[in-house]
C-alpha positions, 0 to 999 in steps of 0.5 A: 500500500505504500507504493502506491502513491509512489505509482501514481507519481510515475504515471503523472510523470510519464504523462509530463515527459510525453507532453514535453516530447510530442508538443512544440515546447512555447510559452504556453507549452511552459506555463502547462508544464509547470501546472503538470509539474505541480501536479506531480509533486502531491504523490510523490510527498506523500510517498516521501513522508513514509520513507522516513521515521524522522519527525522533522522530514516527514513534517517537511513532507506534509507541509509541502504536499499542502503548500502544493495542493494550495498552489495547485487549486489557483494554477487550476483556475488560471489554466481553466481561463486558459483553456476555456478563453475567458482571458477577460477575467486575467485582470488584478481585481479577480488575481488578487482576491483568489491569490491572497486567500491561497498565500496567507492559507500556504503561509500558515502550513509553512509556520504551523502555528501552535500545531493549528494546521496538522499534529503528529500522532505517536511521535511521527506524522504518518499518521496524523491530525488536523486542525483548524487550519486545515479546514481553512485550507480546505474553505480555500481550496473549495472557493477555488473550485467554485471559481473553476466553476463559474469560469466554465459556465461562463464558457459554457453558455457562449456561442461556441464552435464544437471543438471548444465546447468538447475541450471545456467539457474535458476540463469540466471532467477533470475538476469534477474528478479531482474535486471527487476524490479529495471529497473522499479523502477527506471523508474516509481518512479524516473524518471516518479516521478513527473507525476506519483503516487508511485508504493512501492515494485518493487525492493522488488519483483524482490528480492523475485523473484531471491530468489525463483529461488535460493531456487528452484535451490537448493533444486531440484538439489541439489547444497550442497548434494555434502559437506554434502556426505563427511563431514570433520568430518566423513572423518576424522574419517575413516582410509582409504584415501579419497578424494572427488571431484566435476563434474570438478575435483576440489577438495572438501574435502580431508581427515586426511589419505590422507594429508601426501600423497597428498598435496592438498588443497580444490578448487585445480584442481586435476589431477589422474596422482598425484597418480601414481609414475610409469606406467603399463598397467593396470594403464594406463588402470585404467587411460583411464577408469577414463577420459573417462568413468566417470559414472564407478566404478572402482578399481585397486591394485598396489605396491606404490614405493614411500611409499613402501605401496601396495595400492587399489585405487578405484573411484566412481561417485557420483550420485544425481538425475540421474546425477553425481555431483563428484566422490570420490576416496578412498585408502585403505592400502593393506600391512598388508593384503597382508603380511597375505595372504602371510603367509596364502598361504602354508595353503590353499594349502592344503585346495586347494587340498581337495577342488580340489576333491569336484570340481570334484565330484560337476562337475560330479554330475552336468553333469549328471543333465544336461543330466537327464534335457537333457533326459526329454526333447530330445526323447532317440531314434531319439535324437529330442525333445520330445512332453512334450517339443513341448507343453512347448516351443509352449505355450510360442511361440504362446503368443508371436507371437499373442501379436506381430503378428509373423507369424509361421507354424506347419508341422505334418508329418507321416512315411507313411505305417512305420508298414509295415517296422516294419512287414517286417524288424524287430523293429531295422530296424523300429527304424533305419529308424526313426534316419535317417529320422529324420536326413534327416528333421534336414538337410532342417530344420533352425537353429530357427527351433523345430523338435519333436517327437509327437508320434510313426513315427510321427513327428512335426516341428515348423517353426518361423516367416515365411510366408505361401510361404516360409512354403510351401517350407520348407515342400516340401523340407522336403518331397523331402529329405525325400523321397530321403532318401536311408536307409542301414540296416544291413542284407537287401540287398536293401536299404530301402526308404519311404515317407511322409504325411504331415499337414501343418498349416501357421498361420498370422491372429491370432484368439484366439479361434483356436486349432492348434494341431487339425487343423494341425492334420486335415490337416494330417488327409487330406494328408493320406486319399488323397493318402500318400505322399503329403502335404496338407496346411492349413493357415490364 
């Protein structure tokens, strides 16, 4: 039972070294360091008084596991402010009253004044007890909680991004468990010490508990990312402005370039109304954009009349596991480049006159590739498209409407007896007759509809995402209008008319063996042999 505290001091410092050796080692990094380190030094006292049969050693001991655990319960109270942001509260008027109470309670450990804090039993200090001043460092350590308290649920009810809030809960985790077994302590080994045994290293857990929260809040969210982004040194060696904030605005690091300009100190709450001198729209734009949509890159150039500079001013966030930790703000001197410009103008005019020739080259070399990418998809004489682009677009189609059960429908149609119009008219009349019959299709077809030409007078139609009711509608549309259809021809006295057959294949129950092109085939096939001019319809 004696080593246990011992165990719990090589955990807590297993903990330390392991924060020491994976974070970048900066002034925060330093201030929790120390906080670690404190935590330390309550399991190890305690294992050191029962190395010892020396009164005076093990006094030593207990007085400085308690001065420990005095400073402890303060240094819990600034890293809570810390962690949670509220570095308003970092002022003298909240210090000092929390300070002082802990100081004057520390000092009366160190001196023991007529043994009012603890009192040997049977000569030594292993086992002891206490006395009214030990319940004053307990009052103490108590309103301290209470302050941690108040910091977390002055966090708690902000509007936060989720990485804070899971980073404030962890704290909030870890005071309640420290707060817990100190309860326990007290309780089971002060005042149910006459009636029960000893129980060691209560205390030394719920510190090993608090600190493992710590360790995990630090290490998954990455509270100290945000220093080691912008450290002062390479900020410092970087000619253009920067400055960088945290999630509330406040300021974290501000570099050499910018101080002359912008007289801001670290924590202070910057303002983006600071770094304008006038307004524009496009800055009151910049402006809008800044406060309302933190997440966006943003970026805008402006003539600074203050500092008489032309100045591009960019912000950006500043993202650490999917959630925006700050932001940086950086302005670069554009003067010197705008002066070049200037000079440079009168030169690519010229540059800008032959360019303006090539444009125009490039522009009709690439309208004449989309009208050969317009020819090797479209029929040149109906103007519909043609089969090699039916064959296409249907096998991206059907894989598609299998995988998310569209419903669709093929039309094949054939120009009944249309060797008899080539026979009695002419070609030209033959191929009069197909521009306006394709012409009378397109006006009952939709807009999601694919007219092709499949080959000769015939001609097929994919239909979309439509029902076997409505499918059959559209086709009798379809042979209606066409059918309707009054064709002049130049030379013939008389208007030529004809009609359709049509297959017509509606599809909803999706079976992968099937072959479309012959089943709508077929169906056509049917239509003809049962009189022209009609519709058979085929559908699963």
């Amino acid at each position: 039972m004696v080593w246990i505290d011992l165990i719990l001091f090589f955990i807590l410092f297993a903990l330390f070294v392991y924060i020491f050796v994976t974070v970048n080692i900066t002034k925060l990094h330093k201030v929790y360091l120390a906080f670690h380190f404190t935590m330390m030094i309550w399991p190890f006292c305690q294992f050191a008084i029962k190395t010892t049969d020396h009164p005076t050693y093990q006094l030593f001991y207990v007085k400085a596991a308690f001065v420990d655990s005095a400073l402890l319960s303060t240094g819990w109270i600034f890293f809570t402010i810390l962690l949670t942001g509220q570095t308003r509260l970092l002022h003298r008027k909240i210090i000092l009253p929390l300070s002082i109470p802990v100081i004057l309670t520390a000092a009366g450990i160190i001196i023991n004044p007529h043994s009012w804090f603890v009192q040997p039993v049977n000569g030594g200090y292993i086992q002891r007890t206490y006395g009214p001043l030990f319940w004053l460092f307990i009052a103490v350590v108590f309103i301290q909680v209470t302050a941690s308290l108040y910091v977390i649920s002055a966090a708690l009810v902000q509007d936060m991004t989720p990485r804070v809030r899971k980073q404030v809960m962890l704290v909030l985790k870890g005071l309640l468990s420290i707060t817990l077994f100190i309860l326990l302590d007290i309780l089971l080994n002060v005042v149910l010490d006459p009636y029960l045994p000893v129980i060691p290293g209560l205390t030394s857990l719920g510190i090993l508990l608090s600190a493992t929260f710590f360790v995990i809040s630090i290490n998954r969210d990455k509270v100290f990312d945000i220093v080691t982004i912008a450290h002062q040194d390479v900020m410092d060696t970087i000619g253009h402005g920067i400055l960088v904030l945290d999630e509330y605005d406040n300021v974290v690091e501000i570099n050499r370039s910018l101080h002359p300009h912008l007289h801001l100190k670290r924590g202070e709450r910057f303002s983006i109304h600071f770094i304008f001198s006038e307004l524009s729209p496009a800055i009151e734009t910049f402006i809008q954009t800044y406060c309302e949509h933190p997440l966006e890159r943003i970026e805008i150039e402006i003539f600074h009349s203050g500092i008489q500079r032309y100045l591009n001013i960019q912000s950006a966030p500043i993202i650490i596991s999917e959630s925006q930790v700050g932001r940086i703000i950086t302005f670069q001197d554009m003067t010197e480049l705008k002066q070049l410009i200037h000079e440079t103008n009168h030169q690519n005019m010229a540059l800008q006159e032959r360019n303006h020739s090539l444009i125009e080259i490039q522009q009709e070399l690439f309208e004449k590739n989309r009208q050969l990418q317009q020819m090797a998809l479209t029929d040149s004489l109906t103007g519909c498209y043609n089969r090699h682009y039916l064959t296409q677009h249907l096998e991206d189609e059907m894989g598609r409407n299998r995988k998310e059960h569209i419903p669709f429908a093929l039309i094949l149609l054939d120009i009944d007896f249309f060797k008899s119009v080539n026979d009695t008219y002419g070609h030209l009349a033959g191929d009069e007759v197909l521009c306006h019959t394709v012409e009378a299709l397109k006006e009952e077809l939709r807009p999601s509809d694919v007219l092709a030409r499949y080959g000769g007078e015939e001609f097929m139609v994919y239909l979309p995402d439509i029902a076997h009711s409505e499918a059959q509608r559209v086709a009798e549309r379809v042979k209606a209008r066409v059918e309707m259809n009054q064709i002049r021809i130049a030379n013939v006295a008389e208007p030529v008319s004809v009609t359709v057959s049509m297959g017509l294949l509606s599809i909803s129950s999706f079976s992968p063996g099937n072959n479309l092109f012959e089943e709508v085939d077929q169906a056509l096939y049917q239509a003809k042999n049962k009189g022209r001019n009609r519709i058979v319809h085929i559908a699963y």
